[in-house]
Each structure stands twice: as structure tokens, then as C-alpha cells.
C-alpha positions as CSV (number, residue, x, y, z in Angstrom):
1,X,-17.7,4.8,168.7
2,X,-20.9,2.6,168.4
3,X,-24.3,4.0,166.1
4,X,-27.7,3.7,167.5
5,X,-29.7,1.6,164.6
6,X,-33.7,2.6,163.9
7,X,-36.0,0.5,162.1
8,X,-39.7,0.7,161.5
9,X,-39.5,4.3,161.0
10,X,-43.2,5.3,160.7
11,X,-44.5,6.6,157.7
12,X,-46.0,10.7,157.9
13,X,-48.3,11.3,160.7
14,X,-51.9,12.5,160.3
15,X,-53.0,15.5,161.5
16,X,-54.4,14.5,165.0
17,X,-53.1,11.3,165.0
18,X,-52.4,10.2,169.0
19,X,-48.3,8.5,168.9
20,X,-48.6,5.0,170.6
21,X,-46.0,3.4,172.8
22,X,-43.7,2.1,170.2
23,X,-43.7,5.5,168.2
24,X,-42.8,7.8,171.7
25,X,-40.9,5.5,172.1
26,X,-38.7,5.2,169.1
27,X,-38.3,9.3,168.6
28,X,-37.5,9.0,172.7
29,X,-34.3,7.0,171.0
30,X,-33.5,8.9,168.0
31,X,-33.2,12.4,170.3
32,X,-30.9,10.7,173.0
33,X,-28.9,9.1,170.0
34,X,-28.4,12.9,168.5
35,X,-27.7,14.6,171.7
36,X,-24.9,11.8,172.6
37,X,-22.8,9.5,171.7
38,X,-24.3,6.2,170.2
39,X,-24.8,3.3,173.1
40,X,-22.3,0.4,173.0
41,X,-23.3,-2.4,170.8
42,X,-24.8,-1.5,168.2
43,X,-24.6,-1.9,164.5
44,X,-26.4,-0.7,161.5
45,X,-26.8,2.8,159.3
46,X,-24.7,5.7,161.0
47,X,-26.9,8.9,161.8
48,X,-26.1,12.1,159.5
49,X,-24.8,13.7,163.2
50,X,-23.4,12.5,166.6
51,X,-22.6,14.1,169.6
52,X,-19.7,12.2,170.7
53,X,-18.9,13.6,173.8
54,X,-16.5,11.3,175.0
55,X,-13.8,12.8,172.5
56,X,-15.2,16.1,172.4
57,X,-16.5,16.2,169.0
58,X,-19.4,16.3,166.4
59,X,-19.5,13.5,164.0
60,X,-20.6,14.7,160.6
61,X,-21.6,11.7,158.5
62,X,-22.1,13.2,154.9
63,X,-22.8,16.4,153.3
64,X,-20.7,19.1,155.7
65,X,-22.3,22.1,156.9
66,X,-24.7,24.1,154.3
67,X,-24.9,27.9,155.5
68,X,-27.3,31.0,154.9
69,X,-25.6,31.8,151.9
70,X,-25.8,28.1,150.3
71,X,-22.3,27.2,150.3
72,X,-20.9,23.7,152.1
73,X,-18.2,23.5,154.1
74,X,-17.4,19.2,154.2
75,X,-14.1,19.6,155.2
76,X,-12.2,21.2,158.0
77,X,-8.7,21.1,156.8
78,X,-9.1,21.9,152.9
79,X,-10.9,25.4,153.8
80,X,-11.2,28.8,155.6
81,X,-7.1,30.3,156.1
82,X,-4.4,28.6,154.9
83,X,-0.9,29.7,156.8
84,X,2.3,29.7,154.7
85,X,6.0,30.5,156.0
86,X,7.7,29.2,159.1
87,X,6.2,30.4,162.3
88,X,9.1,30.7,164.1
89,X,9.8,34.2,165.1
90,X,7.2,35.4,162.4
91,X,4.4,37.9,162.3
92,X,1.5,36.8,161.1
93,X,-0.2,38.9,158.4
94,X,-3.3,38.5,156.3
95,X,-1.6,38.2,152.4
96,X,-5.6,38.1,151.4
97,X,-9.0,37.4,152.3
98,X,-7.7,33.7,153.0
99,X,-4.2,33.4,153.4
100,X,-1.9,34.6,156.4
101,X,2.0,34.8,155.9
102,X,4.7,34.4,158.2
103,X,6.9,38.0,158.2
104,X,9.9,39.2,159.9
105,X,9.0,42.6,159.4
106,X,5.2,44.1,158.9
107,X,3.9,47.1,157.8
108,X,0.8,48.4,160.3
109,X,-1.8,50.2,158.3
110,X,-3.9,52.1,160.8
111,X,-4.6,54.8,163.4
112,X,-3.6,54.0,166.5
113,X,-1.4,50.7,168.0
114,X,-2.9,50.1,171.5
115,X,-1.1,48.0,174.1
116,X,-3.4,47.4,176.8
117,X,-2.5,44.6,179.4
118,X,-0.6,46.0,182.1
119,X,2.9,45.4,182.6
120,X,3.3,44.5,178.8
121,X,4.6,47.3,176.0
122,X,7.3,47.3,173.1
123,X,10.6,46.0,174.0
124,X,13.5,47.3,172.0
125,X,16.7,46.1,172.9
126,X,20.2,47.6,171.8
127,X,19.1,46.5,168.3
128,X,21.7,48.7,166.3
129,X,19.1,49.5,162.9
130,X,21.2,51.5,159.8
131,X,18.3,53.2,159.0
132,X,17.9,56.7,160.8
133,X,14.2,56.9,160.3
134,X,13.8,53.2,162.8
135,X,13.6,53.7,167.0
136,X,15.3,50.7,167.7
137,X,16.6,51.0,171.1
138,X,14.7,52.1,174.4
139,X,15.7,51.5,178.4
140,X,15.9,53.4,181.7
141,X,18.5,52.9,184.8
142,X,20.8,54.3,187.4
143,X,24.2,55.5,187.0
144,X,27.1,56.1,189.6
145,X,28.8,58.7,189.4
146,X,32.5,59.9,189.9
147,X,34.5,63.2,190.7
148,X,37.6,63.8,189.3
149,X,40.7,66.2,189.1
150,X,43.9,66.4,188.0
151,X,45.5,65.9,191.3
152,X,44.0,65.2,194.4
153,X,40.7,63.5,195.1
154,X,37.3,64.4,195.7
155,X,35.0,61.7,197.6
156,X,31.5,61.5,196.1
157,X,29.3,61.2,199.0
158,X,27.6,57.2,199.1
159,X,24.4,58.3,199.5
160,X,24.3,60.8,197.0
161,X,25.9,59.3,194.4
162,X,23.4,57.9,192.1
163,X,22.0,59.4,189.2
164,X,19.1,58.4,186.5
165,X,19.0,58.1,182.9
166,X,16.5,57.2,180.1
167,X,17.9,56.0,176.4
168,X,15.6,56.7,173.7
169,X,17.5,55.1,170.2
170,X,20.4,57.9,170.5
171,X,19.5,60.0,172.6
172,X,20.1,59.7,176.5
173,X,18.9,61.6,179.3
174,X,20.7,61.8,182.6
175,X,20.1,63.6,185.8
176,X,20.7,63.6,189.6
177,X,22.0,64.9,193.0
178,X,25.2,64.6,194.1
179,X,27.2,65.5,197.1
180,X,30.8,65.7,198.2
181,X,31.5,63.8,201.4
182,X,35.3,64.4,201.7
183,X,38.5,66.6,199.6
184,X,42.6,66.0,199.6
185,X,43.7,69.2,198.1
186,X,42.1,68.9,194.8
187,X,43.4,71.0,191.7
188,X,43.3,71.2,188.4
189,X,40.2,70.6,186.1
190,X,36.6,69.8,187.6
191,X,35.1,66.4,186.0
192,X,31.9,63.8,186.8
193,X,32.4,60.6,185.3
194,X,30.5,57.4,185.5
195,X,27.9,58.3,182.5
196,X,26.1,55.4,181.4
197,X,26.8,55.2,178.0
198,X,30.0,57.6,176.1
199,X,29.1,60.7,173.7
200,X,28.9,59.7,170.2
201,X,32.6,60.0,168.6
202,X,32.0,61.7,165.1
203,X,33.9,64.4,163.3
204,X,31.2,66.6,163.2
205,X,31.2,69.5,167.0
206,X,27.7,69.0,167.1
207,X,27.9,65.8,169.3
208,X,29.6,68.1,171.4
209,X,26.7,68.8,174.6
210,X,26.7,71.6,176.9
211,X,24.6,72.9,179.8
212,X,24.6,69.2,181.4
213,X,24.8,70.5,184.9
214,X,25.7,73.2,187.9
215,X,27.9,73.4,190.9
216,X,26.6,74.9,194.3
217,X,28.3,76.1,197.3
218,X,31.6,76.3,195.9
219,X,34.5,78.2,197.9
220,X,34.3,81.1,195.6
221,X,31.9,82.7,193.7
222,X,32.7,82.2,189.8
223,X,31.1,83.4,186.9
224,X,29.7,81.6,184.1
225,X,29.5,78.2,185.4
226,X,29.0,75.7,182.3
227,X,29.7,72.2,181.5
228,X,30.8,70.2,178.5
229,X,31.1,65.9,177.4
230,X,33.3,66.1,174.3
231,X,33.0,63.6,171.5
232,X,33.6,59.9,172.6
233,X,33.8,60.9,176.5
234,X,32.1,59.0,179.2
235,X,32.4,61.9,181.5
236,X,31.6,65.8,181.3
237,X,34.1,68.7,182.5
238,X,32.7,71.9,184.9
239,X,34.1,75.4,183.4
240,X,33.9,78.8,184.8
241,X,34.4,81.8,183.5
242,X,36.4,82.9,180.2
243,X,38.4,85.7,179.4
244,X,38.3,88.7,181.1
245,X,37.8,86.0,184.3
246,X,40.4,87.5,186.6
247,X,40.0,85.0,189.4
248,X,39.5,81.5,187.8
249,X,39.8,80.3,184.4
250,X,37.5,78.1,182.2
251,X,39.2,74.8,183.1
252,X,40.7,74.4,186.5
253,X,38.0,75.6,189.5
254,X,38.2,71.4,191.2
255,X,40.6,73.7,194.2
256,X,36.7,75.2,194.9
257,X,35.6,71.9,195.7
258,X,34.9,71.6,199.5
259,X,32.9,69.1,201.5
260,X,29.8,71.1,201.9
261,X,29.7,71.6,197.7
262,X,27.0,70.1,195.5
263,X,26.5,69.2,192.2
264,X,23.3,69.1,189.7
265,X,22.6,67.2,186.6
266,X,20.1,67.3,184.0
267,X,20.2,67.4,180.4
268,X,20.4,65.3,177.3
269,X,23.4,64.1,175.0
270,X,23.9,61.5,172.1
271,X,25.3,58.3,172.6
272,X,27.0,56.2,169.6
């Protein structure tokens, strides 16, 4: 980039004093040479600043920046925050005043973690943490579901076999409407499968879950209509009754099935 060059600088103007030609003149070129790049040519002293808008930039010739509190800043590069770690699939973190680290895991030290841009959010995907304390998994979807019995069949209606569900880390939440479009002498016990994800398998009968659903319009009236998903199972059985049924046992009601019968889910279970 070429330098504008001044000589005969004048010497301090008197008060009053009326600028001739040559003075206007010469401080005419000294503000065009500081508000843009120097015209092509030239040779001589380089000005302590150039606007060199060609490349974008301000040429500093000497000295840096000096700011309100008396400090210099000369060079870009050698001040202000340094950066240290990779930053590959790092979070940045301030380590002090003037130094940000790259992390793989951060710890955020406030009130409230706002996400505002629409369509954006936390994305937590299947990632399997050990601790307990740590949400590390998070999706929503649509499930099919299935009837079954121990003999026979039971045809789930197609448009009324879908079902929803929300996973939050272990927990998942299912429900839906389902209808039955045709029977062939089904018997035996009364099951829905097609859940989206199987009970947690543990040796512990607190994974067991309960209350997932009901049956309507079934051909007989039972008592005590409950369900149950057992540890490890991807589907849930319907009971009625107990003892002292006379009419139906707990197990076996899927011969109460008919076309016109409906089923209802909603509830919550753990997953693996």
C-alpha cells in the first residue's frame, strides 16, 4: 500500500492568522491521506494511521492504541483472551479473567438457562449416563399397537391403531385409542403389545406398572378391570376380577373381545 509524503509542514499558526493556498491546501492532503488509503506512488515517512480500505483494515504505524485508563494495546495477537484445548466438540469456558478452555463437560453457575430461538432446545439422545442424578435421554413418537390371545386373533382396527409416547431418561409415557375391527374366536388371556420401548428387567417388583389402561364395551360386564407390563415385557396383559370372581377370572377375559370393543391407554412405566 503506497504512503502519502508531506513536506513543508508549517510551523504553529498565530492566532488570526488567514491559511494561504499552499497551507489549505496541504491539510486538504493530510485529511484525505487519514481517511483513505495512501495514493499510488508515493514514497517517504509513513503516517502514524491509515485507512486502508481496500483490505479492510487500519494501519497502525507505531505506538498501538493508548486507552482511558493509560494502558497500550500494540499488538493484536499477544493480548485480550488466549484460548487453550482443542475446539473440537468443546465448550468454551472462561478459566479466568483472560483465558477460555476448551471442556467436554461444564458446570453452569446461574439462575436460569434460557433457550430462545425457536425451533432450537436441548437434544439428548439415548446417551446411556451411569449416574442416576444425569437426564440423559429425551424423545416423543407414535407407537403401533397389537392385540393378542392365546388362541384366536383379534384385528386391531387400522385407523385406530396408533398410540403416543413421550421418553423422559427412564421414564416413558404412553397413551391412545384403540379399536377392534374384526375377532376369530379369541380365548385365553387379553394382551396389547407393540410398546415402544420393554419394562425395565430388574429383580426388584417395583418395575412391575399397573393401571396402564381400560377395556369398554366388552360382551360381559366384569369386575375389577386392571392391567399389568411385567419386568422385561414389551406388552401389558388386561385382568378382571380376582377371587370370589364367579364369572371370569383375573387372566383369561380375550373371549369378551367383540368387534364393537375398545380399548384405552394412559399411564407411565420404566424402560431399561
Amino acid at each position: 500500500m503506497a504512503q502519502q509524503t508531506f513536506s513543508g509542514v508549517p510551523g504553529a499558526f498565530a492566532a488570526g492568522a488567514v491559511l494561504t493556498a499552499a497551507e489549505q491546501e496541504l491539510i486538504r492532503d493530510f485529511m484525505v491521506a487519514l481517511i483513505k488509503e495512501g495514493m499510488t506512488g508515493d514514497t517517504g515517512e509513513i503516517l502514524p494511521m491509515i485507512m486502508d480500505l481496500t483490505n479492510n483494515r487500519i494501519v497502525l504505524d507505531s505506538g498501538g492504541l493508548e486507552f482511558s485508563d493509560a494502558t497500550t494495546q500494540t499488538t493484536a495477537a499477544t493480548a485480550g483472551i488466549s484460548w487453550s484445548g482443542s475446539t473440537a466438540n468443546g465448550l468454551g469456558t472462561y478459566a479466568s479473567s483472560s483465558s477460555i478452555v476448551s471442556e467436554s463437560t461444564a458446570t453452569y453457575d446461574g439462575t436460569t438457562l434460557a433457550l430462545t430461538t425457536s425451533g432450537g432446545g436441548l437434544k439428548l439422545d439415548g446417551l446411556n449416563s451411569s449416574d442416576a442424578n444425569t437426564l440423559d435421554d429425551y424423545e416423543f413418537g407414535l407407537w403401533t399397537a397389537n392385540i393378542l390371545c392365546d388362541s384366536g386373533s383379534i384385528t386391531v382396527n387400522t385407523s385406530l391403531d396408533t398410540g403416543a409416547y413421550v421418553k423422559i431418561g427412564k421414564l416413558v409415557h404412553i397413551q391412545g385409542q384403540f379399536g377392534v375391527s374384526a375377532i376369530s374366536s379369541p380365548s385365553g388371556t387379553l394382551k396389547m403389545s407393540g410398546l415402544p420401548f420393554a419394562a425395565a428387567s430388574l429383580s426388584e417388583e417395583s418395575d412391575i406398572a399397573v393401571n396402564l389402561g381400560t377395556v369398554n364395551q366388552l360382551t360381559t360386564t366384569v369386575a375389577g378391570l386392571w392391567t399389568k407390563i411385567g419386568q422385561g415385557q414389551s406388552y401389558f396383559d388386561f385382568r378382571a376380577g380376582g377371587k370370589g370372581q364367579s364369572t371370569v377370572d383375573d387372566t383369561t377375559i380375550a373371549d369378551l373381545v367383540d368387534t364393537g370393543t375398545a380399548f384405552y391407554v394412559g399411564g407411565s412405566y420404566r424402560t431399561a
